[in-house]
C-alpha positions in Angstrom: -3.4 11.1 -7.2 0.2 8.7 -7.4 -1.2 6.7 -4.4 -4.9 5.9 -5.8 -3.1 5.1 -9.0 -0.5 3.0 -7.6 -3.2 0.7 -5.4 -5.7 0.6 -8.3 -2.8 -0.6 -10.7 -1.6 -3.3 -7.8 -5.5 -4.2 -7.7 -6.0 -4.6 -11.7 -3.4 -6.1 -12.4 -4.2 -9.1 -9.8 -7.4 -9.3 -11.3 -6.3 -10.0 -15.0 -3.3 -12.5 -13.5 -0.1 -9.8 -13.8 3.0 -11.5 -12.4 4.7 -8.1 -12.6 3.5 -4.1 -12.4 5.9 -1.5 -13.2 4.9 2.1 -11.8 6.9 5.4 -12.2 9.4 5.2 -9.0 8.9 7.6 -6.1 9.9 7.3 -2.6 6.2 6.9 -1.1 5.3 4.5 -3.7 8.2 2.0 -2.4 7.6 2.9 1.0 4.0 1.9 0.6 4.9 -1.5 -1.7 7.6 -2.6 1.0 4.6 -2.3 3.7 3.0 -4.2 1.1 5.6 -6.8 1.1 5.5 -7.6 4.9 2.2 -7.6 4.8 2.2 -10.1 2.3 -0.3 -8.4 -0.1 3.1 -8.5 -2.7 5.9 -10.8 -2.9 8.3 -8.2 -4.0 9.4 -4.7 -4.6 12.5 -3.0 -6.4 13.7 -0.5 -8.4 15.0 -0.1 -11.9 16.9 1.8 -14.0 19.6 5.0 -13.0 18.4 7.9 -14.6 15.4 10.0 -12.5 12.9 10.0 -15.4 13.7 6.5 -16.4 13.2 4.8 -13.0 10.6 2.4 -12.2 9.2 0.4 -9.6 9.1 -3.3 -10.2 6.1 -4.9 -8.3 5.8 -9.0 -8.4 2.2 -10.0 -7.3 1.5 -12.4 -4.8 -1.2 -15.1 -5.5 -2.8 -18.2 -2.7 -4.3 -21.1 -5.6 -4.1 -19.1 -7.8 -6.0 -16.7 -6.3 -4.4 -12.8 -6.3 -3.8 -12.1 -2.5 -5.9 -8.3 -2.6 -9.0 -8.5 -2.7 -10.1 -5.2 -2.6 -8.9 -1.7 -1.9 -10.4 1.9 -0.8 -8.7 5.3 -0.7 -9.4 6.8 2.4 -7.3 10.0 2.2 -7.9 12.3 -1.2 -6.6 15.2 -2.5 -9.5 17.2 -1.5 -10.0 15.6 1.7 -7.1 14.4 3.8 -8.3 12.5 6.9 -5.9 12.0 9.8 -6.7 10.3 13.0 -5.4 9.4 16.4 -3.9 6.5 17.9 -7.0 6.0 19.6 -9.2 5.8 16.9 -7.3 2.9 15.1 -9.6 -0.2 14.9 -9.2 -3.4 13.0 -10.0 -3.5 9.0 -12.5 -5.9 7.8 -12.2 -7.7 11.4 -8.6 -8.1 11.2 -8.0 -9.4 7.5 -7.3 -6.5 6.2 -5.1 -2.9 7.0 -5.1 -0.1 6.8 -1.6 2.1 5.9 -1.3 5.0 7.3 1.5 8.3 6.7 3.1 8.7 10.4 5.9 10.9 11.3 7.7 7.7 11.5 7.0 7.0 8.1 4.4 4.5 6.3 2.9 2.0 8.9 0.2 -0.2 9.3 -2.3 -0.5 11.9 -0.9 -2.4 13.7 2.4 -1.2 14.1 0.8 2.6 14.3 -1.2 1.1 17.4 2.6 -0.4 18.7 4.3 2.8 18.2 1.1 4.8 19.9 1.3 7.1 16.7 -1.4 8.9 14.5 -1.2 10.1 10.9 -3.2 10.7 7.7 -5.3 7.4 6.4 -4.0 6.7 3.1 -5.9 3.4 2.1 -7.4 0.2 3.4 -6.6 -3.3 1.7 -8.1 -6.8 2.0 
């Protein structure tokens, strides 16, 4: 599961006080770290290296006093269990401190911006 492993690194790594994460690259994984970004869970997100099998995903962490900004994290959407929703049953995580991202047609979005765009998709994980 490259998604479950990619949050649970982000998470861990936060916890022990990790400037930087480096993940095997894939398209979804920076997708979901540039969400990330604007939601200011990271402070940054690029790629390294040229070759396919050498690429890498360079994640700086973002801390408040010291404090790593996620808090927590929950995988929604498994392997053996994909759960989609609608548009109209998109509520508010953890009373709006949190989000949840979400796999949309029109790529990887947030609650919020799903609820904008009045577009469904598969849950892939909530943060806070």
């Amino acid at each position: 599961d490259t998604v479950g492993d990619f949050i649970i690194r982000l998470k861990n790594s936060g916890t022990v006080g990790k400037e930087t994460v480096s993940v095997p690259y894939s398209k979804l994984r920076h997708s979901i770290a540039d969400k990330l970004v604007d939601a200011g869970y990271l402070a940054s997100a690029t790629s390294v290296g040229k070759l396919p099998q050498e690429k890498q995903l360079e994640v700086t962490l973002s801390y408040d006093n010291g404090e790593h900004r996620i808090r927590g994290v929950k995988r929604v959407s498994k392997p053996g269990r994909r759960l989609y929703t609608k548009v109209t049953d998109i509520h508010p995580v953890k009373f709006g401190k949190g989000h949840m991202i979400l796999s949309t047609p029109a790529g990887i979005l947030t609650n919020e911006e799903a609820k904008e765009k009045n577009m469904g998709g598969e849950q892939l994980f909530i943060i806070w």
